[in-house]
C-alpha positions, 0 to 999 in steps of 0.5 A: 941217308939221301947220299947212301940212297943215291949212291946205291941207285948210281951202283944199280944202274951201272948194273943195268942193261934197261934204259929205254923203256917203252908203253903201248898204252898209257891207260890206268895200268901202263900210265901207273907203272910208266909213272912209278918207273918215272918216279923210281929211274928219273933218267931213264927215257920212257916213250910212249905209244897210245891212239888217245893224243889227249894221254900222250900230250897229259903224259909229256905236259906231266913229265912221264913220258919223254917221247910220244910215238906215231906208231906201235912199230917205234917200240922196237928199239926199247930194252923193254916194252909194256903192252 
């Protein structure tokens, strides 16, 4: 079942279009989905933007974000952005 599963998830991402996926925000709501999109397309980069440093340094320290930005501005180069 594991090997049906990843191939199915390898068919469904030569289909899509998103791969870099970006927060404004990392608090209850923006923090749960950017962990279920982590959990669910673990190759996908997913940066984040959020004035509390202390949620953008628990995010990378816990491997749900892979970038953390400076500015709202660097969300403009995401396929798809969460405000």
């Amino acid at each position: 079942m594991e090997i049906h599963m990843e191939h199915l998830r390898l068919e469904e991402r030569k289909m899509r279009k998103i791969e870099n996926i970006g927060f404004a925000g990392l608090g209850l709501i923006g923090g749960t989905i950017a962990r279920a999109i982590r959990n669910v397309y673990p190759d996908d980069l997913i940066c984040a933007y959020d004035p509390d440093l202390a949620a953008l340094r628990e995010a990378r320290f816990d491997g749900v974000i892979d970038r953390a930005l400076g500015s709202v501005e660097e969300l403009a180069s995401c396929d798809l952005i969460f405000f």
